[in-house]
VMD Tcl script that draws the C-alpha trace (Angstrom):
set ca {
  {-1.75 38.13 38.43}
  {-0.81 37.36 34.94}
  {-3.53 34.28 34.65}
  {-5.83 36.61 35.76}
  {-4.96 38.79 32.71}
  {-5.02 35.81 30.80}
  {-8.66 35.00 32.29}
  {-9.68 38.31 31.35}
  {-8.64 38.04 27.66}
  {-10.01 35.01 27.15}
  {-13.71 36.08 28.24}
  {-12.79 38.53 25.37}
  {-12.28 36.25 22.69}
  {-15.51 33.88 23.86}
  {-17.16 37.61 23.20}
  {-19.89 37.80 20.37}
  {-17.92 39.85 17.99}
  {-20.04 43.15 18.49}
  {-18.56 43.22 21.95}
  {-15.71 45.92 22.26}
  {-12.85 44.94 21.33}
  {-10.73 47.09 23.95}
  {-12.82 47.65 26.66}
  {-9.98 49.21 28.34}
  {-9.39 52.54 26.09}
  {-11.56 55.33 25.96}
  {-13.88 56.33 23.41}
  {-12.79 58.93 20.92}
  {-10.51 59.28 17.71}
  {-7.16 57.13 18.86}
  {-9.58 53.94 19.56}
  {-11.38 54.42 16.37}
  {-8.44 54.90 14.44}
  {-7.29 51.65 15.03}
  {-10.18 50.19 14.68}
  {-10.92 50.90 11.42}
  {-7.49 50.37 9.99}
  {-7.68 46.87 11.74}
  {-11.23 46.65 9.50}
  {-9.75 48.44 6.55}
  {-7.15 45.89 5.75}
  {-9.26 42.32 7.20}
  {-12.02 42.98 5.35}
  {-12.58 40.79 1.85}
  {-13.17 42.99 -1.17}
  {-11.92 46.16 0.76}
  {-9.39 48.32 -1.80}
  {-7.05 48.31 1.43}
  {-7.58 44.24 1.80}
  {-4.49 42.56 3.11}
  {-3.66 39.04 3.10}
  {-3.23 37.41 5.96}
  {0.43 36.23 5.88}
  {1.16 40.14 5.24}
  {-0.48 40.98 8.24}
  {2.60 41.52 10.56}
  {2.51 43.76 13.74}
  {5.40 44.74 15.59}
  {5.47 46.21 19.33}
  {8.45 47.72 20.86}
  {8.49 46.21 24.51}
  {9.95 48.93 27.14}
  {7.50 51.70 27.79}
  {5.32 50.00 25.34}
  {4.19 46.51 26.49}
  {5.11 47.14 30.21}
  {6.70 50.33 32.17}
  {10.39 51.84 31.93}
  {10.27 54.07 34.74}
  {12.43 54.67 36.83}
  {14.96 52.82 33.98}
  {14.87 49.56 32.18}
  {13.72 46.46 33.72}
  {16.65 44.38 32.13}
  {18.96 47.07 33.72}
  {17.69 46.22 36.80}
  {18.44 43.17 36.63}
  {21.74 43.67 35.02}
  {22.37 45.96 38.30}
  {21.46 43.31 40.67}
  {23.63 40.84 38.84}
  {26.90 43.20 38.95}
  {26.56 43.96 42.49}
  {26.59 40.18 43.19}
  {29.08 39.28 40.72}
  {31.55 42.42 42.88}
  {30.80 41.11 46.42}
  {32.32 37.57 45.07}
  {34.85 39.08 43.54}
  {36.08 43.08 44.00}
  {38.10 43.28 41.09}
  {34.99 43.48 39.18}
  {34.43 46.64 40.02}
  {37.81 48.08 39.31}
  {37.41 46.91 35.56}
  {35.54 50.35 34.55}
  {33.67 53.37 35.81}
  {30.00 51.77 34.81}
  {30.98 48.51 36.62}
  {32.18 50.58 39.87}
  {28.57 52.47 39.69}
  {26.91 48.94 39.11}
  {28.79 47.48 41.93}
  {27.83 50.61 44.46}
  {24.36 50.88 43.16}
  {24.88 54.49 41.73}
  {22.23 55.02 39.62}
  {23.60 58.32 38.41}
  {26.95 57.35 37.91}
  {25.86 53.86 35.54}
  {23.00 56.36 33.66}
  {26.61 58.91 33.04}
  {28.24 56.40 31.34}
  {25.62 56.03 28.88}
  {24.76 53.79 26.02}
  {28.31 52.55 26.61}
  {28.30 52.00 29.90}
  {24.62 50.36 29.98}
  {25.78 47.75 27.55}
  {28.95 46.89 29.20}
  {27.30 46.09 32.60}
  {24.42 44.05 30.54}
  {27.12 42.24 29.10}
  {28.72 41.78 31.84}
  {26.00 40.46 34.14}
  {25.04 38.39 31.02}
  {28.22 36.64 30.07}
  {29.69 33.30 30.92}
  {25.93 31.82 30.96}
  {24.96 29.33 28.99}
  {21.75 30.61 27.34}
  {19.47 28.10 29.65}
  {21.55 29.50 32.75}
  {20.82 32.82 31.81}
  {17.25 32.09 31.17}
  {16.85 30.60 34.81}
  {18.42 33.24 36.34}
  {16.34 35.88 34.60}
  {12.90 33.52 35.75}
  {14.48 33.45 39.49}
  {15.28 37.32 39.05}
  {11.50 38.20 37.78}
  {10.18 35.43 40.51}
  {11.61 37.49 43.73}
  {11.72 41.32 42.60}
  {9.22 43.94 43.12}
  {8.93 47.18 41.44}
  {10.35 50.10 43.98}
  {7.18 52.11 43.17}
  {3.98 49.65 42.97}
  {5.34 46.88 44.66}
  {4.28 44.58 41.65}
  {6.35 41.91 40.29}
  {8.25 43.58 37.32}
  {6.40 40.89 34.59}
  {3.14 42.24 36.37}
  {3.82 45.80 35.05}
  {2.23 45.11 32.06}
  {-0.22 47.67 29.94}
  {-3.70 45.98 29.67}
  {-4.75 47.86 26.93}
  {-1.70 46.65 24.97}
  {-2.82 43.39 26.14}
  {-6.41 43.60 24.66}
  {-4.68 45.15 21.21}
  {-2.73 42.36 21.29}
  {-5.32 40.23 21.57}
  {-7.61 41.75 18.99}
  {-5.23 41.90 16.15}
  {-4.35 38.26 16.56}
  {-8.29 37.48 16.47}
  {-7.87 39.39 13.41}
  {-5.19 37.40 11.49}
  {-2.59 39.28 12.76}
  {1.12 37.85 13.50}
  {2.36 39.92 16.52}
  {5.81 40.54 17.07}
  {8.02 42.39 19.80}
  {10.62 44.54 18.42}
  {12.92 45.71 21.37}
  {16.28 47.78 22.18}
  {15.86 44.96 24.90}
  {17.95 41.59 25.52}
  {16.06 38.80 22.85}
  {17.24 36.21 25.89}
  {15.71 38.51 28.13}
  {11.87 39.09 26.85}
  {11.51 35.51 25.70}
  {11.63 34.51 29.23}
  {8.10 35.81 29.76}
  {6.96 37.10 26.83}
  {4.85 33.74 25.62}
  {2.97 33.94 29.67}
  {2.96 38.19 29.81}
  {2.02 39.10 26.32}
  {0.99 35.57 24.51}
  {4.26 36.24 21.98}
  {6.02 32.88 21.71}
  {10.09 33.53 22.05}
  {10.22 33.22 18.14}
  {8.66 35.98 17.61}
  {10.54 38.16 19.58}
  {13.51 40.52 18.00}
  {15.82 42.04 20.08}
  {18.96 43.43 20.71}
  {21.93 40.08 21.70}
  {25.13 39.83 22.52}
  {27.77 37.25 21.11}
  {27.73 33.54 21.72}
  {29.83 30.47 21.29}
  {28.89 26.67 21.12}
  {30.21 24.41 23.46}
  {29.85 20.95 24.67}
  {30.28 20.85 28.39}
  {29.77 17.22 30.22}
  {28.32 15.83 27.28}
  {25.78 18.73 26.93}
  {25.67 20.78 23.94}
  {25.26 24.63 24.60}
  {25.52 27.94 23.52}
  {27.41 30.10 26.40}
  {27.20 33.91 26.11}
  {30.20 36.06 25.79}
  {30.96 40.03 26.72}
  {31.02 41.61 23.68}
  {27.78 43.28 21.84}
  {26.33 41.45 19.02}
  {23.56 43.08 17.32}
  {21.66 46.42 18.72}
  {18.35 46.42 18.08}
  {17.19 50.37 18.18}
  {16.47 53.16 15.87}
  {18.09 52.08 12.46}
  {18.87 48.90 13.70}
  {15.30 47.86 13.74}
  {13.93 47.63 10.50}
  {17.62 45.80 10.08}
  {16.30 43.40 12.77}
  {12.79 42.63 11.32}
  {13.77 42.07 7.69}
  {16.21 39.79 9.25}
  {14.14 37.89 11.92}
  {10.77 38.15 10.21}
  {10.93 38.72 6.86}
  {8.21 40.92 6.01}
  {7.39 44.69 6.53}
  {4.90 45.25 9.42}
  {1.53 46.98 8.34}
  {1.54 47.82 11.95}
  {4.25 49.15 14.41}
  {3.84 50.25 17.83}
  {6.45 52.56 20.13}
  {7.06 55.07 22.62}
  {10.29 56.88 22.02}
  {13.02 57.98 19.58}
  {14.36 54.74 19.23}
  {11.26 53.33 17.81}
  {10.98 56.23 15.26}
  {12.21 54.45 11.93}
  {10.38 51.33 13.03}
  {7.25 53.13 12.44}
  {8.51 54.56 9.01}
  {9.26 51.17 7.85}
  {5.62 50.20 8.96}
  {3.75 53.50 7.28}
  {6.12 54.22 4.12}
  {6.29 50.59 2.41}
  {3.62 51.79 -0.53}
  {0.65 49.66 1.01}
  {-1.62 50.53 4.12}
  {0.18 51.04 7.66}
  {-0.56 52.14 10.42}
  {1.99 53.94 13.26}
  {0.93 53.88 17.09}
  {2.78 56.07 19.59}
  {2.53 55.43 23.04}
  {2.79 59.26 24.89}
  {3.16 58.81 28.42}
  {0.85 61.45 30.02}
  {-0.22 60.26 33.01}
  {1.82 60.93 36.29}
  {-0.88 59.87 38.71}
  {-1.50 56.34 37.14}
  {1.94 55.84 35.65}
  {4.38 58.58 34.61}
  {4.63 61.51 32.63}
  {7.45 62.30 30.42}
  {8.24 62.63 26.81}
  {11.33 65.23 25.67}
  {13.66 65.74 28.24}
  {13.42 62.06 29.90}
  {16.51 60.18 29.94}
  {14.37 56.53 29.94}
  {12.09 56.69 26.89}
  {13.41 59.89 25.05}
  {10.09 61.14 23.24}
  {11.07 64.15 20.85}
  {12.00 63.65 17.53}
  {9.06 60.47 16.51}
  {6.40 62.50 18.59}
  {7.17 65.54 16.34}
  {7.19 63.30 13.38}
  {3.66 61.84 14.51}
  {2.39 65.18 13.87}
  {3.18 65.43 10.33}
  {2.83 62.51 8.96}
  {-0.52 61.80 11.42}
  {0.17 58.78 13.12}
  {-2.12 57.61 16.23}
  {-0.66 59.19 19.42}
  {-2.05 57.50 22.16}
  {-2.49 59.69 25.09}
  {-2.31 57.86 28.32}
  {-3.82 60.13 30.42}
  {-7.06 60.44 28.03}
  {-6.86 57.03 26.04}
  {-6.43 54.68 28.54}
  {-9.24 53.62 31.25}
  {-7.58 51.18 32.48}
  {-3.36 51.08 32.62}
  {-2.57 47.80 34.51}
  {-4.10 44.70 34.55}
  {-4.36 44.45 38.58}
  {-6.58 47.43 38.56}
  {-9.27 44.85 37.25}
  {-9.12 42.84 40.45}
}
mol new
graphics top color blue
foreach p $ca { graphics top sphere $p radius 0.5 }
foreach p [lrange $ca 0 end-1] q [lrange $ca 1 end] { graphics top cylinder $p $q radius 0.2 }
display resetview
């Protein structure tokens, strides 16, 4: 599935350049706005003319790049881990309410303990791995699970329209990065063969690690405790840090991405903020204010005043995943 995405992109950059760009969004004022900011700031002699080293886009990844719903991805696999890790050993379980809801596969219970909760039982599934242990297990993980809804493998879930923006803004001298309240280790297990984003350019949130040498191998092996958080505040932290340089462009779908895309549209030069609003319940989902996964309320209010793009799903998007090309 994801070489015939790759197949599909590539027949768009062998395109003569009048060819559109994103075939897979709908005419009308979202597609054209990004359009001609893309042309605003590429093209030589323009007053908005950026170089191309400034030309930095950033992409949150859940609910953005690929689907949330019903939670995280990385929880899922966090989940799985736990309830493995407790039939080896019960104690586990024992440790902490989240870890007893992990173990039984309570959904409601691990989503009660909240932000707390989720990170100890990522932590916990994550730790005691050396990074390249983790890494396999996360490939192995992505290799063998379907999504309980489409029955697509979770790196399938991907949004082809992001795919084809992704694609066009790199054409276009763009540098794209993924920004993400999601495990770093995680997304830069697939990111390079899903989205074409090489694992150095992809921020996210990590927990703490210590070097070792075990059997004459050197490696870093990942501890229990939180290291960096990469949401809300914590991103602009995270791409100053990583990358360096403001992003002229910054695309999200919830709260959490909300002061990525002021950083992106309130640095004094040209910027553009894309909001991904989930409107479609027959193709995908619908939700927005009152979700738990992918809280929409506060940076869709904000879109509205300060006029970012809001991409509606529903009305934007022709196409949502890539196997609907097949």
């Amino acid at each position: 599935m994801r070489l015939a995405s790759f197949a599909f992109l590539a027949c768009l950059a062998a395109t003569p350049a009048l060819a559109d760009p994103l075939p897979s969004w709908n005419a009308g004022d979202t597609k054209s706005a990004i359009i001609e900011f893309v042309e605003a700031v590429t093209t030589p002699g323009s007053e908005t003319y950026v170089d191309p080293a400034e030309r930095i886009a950033t992409f949150d990844n859940d609910g953005n790049l690929w689907a949330e719903q019903p939670f995280y991805f990385q929880l899922q696999y966090a989940l799985d881990t736990v309830k493995q890790m407790a039939a080896e050993d019960p104690s586990l379980a024992e440790k902490s309410p989240a870890l007893k809801a992990a173990a039984e596969g309570d959904l409601e219970g691990v989503l009660a303990g909240g932000e707390k909760g989720l990170l100890e039982i990522i932590a916990t599934s994550h730790a005691g791995m050396t990074t390249d242990q983790f890494k396999q297990s996360v490939a192995d993980w992505l290799a063998a699970t379907k999504h309980p809804k489409t029955g697509q493998r979770y790196d399938q879930m991907i949004y082809q329209p992001m795919l084809e923006l992704l694609a066009y803004l790199r054409e276009n001298g763009f540098k794209t990065y993924i920004v993400s309240g999601g495990g770093i280790d995680f997304i830069r297990v697939f990111s390079d063969d899903a989205y074409g984003i090489p694992p150095e350019q992809v921020v996210g949130s990590s927990i703490k690690a210590e070097y070792k040498v075990i059997d004459g191998e050197a490696v870093t092996v990942k501890l229990p405790e939180l290291f960096f958080y990469d949401d809300k505040e914590g991103k602009p932290v995270a791409i100053n840090h990583h990358i360096g340089r403001r992003p002229i462009i910054a695309s999200g779908n919830s709260d959490g991405d909300l002061q990525m895309l002021e950083y992106a549209t309130m640095g004094g030069g040209p910027g553009l903020a894309i909001l991904l609003h989930h409107t479609d319940a027959d193709r995908e989902w619908a939700y927005d204010r009152d979700s738990k996964i992918g809280h929409l309320d506060k940076a869709l209010d904000e879109a509205a005043e300060e006029g970012w793009v809001v991409v509606d799903m529903k009305q934007d998007w022709r196409t949502v995943f890539p196997w609907e090309l097949e």
